[in-house]
N, C-alpha and C positions, 0 to 999 in steps of 0.2 A: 581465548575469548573469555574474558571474564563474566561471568554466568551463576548464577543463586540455581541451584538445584530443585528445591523445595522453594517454590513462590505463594504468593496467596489464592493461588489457583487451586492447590490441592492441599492447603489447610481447613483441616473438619474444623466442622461447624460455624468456622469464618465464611468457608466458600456459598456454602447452601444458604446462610445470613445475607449475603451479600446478592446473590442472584434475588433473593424479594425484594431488597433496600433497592437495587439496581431498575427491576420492574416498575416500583413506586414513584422512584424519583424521574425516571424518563416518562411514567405517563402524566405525571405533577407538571410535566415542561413539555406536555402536548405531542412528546414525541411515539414514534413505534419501531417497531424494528421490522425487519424483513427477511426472508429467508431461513435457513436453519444451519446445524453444525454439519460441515461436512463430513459423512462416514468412510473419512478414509484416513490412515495413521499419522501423514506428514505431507506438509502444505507450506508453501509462501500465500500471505495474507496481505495486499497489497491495501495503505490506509490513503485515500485520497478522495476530494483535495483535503491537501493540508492547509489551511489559510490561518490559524490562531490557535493558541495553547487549549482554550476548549476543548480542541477536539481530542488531546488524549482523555480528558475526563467525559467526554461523551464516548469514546471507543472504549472506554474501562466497564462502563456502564453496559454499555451494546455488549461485550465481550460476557460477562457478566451472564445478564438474560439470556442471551443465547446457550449458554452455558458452556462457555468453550477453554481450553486452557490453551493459553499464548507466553509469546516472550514477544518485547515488542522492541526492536532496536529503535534506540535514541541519542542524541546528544549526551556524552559524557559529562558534563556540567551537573543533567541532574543527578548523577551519584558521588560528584564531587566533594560535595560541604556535608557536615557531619551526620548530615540527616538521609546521604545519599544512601545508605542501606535499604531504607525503607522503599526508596523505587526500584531498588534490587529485587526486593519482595515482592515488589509488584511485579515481577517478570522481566523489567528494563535490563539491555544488552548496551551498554556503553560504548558510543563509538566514537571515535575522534577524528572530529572534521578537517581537522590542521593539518593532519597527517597521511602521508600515502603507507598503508598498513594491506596486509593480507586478511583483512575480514571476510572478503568474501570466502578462501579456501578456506578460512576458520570457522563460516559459518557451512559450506560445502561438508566438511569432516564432522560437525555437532550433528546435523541432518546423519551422516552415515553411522555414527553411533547409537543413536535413539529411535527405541520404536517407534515412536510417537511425540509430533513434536510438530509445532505451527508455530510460526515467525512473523510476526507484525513486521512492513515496513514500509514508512512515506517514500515513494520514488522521489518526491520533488526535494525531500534531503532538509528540508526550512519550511517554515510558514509566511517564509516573505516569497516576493513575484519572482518566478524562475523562470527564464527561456525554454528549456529540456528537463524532462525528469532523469535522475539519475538510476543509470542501468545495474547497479548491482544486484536490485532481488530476481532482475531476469537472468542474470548469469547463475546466481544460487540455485535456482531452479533447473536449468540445464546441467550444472555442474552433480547436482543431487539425484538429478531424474523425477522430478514432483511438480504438481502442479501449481498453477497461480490461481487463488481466491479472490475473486473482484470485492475486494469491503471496500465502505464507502460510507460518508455523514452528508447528506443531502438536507441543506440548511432550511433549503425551500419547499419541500416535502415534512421537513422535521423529519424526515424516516433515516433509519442505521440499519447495518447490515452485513450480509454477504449477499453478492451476486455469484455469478456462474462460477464454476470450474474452470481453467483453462489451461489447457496442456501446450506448454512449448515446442516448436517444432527442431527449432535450431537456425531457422530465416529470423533474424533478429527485425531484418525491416517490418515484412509482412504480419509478424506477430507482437511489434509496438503498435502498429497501425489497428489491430485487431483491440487491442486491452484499449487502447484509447477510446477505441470509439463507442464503449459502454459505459466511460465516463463522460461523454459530451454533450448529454443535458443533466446534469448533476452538481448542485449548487454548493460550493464554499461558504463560510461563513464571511468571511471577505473572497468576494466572487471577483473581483477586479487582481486577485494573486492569483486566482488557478489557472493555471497553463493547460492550454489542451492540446499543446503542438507536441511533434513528434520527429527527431531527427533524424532526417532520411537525406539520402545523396538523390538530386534532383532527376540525373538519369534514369532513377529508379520507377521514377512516375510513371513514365511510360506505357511502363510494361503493366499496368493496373489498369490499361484502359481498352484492354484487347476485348474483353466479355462482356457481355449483355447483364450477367449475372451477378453485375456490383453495383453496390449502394452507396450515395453519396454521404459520409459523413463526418466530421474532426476536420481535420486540418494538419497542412505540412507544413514546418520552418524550411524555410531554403537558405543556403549558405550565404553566413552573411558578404562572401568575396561576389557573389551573383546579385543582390537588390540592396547593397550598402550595409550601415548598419539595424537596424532594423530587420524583424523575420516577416514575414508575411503568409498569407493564407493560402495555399492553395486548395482547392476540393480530393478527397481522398474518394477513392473509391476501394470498397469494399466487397469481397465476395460472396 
């Protein structure tokens, strides 16, 4: 995993410059943040929605104020052309989309060598319309033993952030259904790309509908060989 050891995160007096430039400039653009730095060593930081490039320079910003140090996996392209050093510095973890790689065990084994250490990453993998989010940072998560940070840029709020904690169980269904559904009123910049489904095997439903003690919220894809091609909605329920 190619990886800048030393990013802009913990360069003196760039960093602590950058957390007031970062306050100014997001309340210059109406925005706030929310939440605070988690106090605990090693986290997946989950960035969504992803809907346009803005949002790494508003999560650089949020990241920033909050005061937190990250590596944010991205697209390999931007450290490609000669200038790619510098989003190395920013933290960026190159990853190559084309490719079927061991990133995840690579990023599994980075988590077990570091004391301390939080990972940016878009589940939906693009800023364009995706079906399903892409499950790698919940498998790094179970693979490392840490938990998942709901961050998020709510276009329609203006507000950034972290939301909750949330510790994986190892029910991969149960616990997509659960992370989604603290994204399902949560605006995109382009809100017509973000995806709020969640890919579940439809027998699965079911079994969510035995208790009095769930709440309707998000939405299932069902396979597309069961309603053509197209996904469609069903109501999730929640516990």
């Amino acid at each position: 995993m190619n990886i800048m050891k030393h990013t802009i995160f913990d360069t003196p007096l760039i960093n602590p410059l950058m957390r007031w430039f970062s306050l100014f400039i997001l309340k210059g653009l109406g925005w706030k943040t929310e939440g605070e730095k988690p106090n605990i060593p090693k986290y997946i930081l989950i960035a969504a929605p992803h809907t346009s490039n803005w949002d790494f320079v508003l999560m650089l910003l949020v990241a920033f104020s909050l005061n937190l140090k990250v590596y944010i996996m991205a697209k390999k392209e931007l450290t490609d052309w000669p200038g790619g050093i510098f989003f190395r510095w920013l933290g960026v973890i190159p990853v190559d989309r084309n490719q079927s790689t061991n990133t995840v065990e690579q990023a599994i084994q980075f988590f077990r060598e570091s004391e301390n250490l939080a990972m940016v990453i878009a589940p939906s993998g693009t800023r364009k319309k995706v079906r399903k989010w892409k499950t790698g940072f919940y498998h790094i998560a179970i693979g490392a033993g840490i938990p998942i940070g709901m961050g998020f840029l709510d276009y329609g709020r203006k507000k950034g952030g972290i939301g909750p904690l949330f510790q994986p169980t190892g029910d991969f269904e149960t616990d997509m259904i659960a992370i989604k559904a603290f994204y399902a009123d949560i605006e995109g910049k382009h809100s017509t790309n973000t995806s709020l489904c969640v890919s579940v095997k439809l027998n699965d439903v079911s079994r969510l509908h035995d208790a009095d003690s769930y709440s309707v919220c998000g939405c299932l894809s069902a396979t597309p060989s069961s309603v053509g091609s197209e996904a469609r909605c069903l109501p999730v329920l929640l516990r």
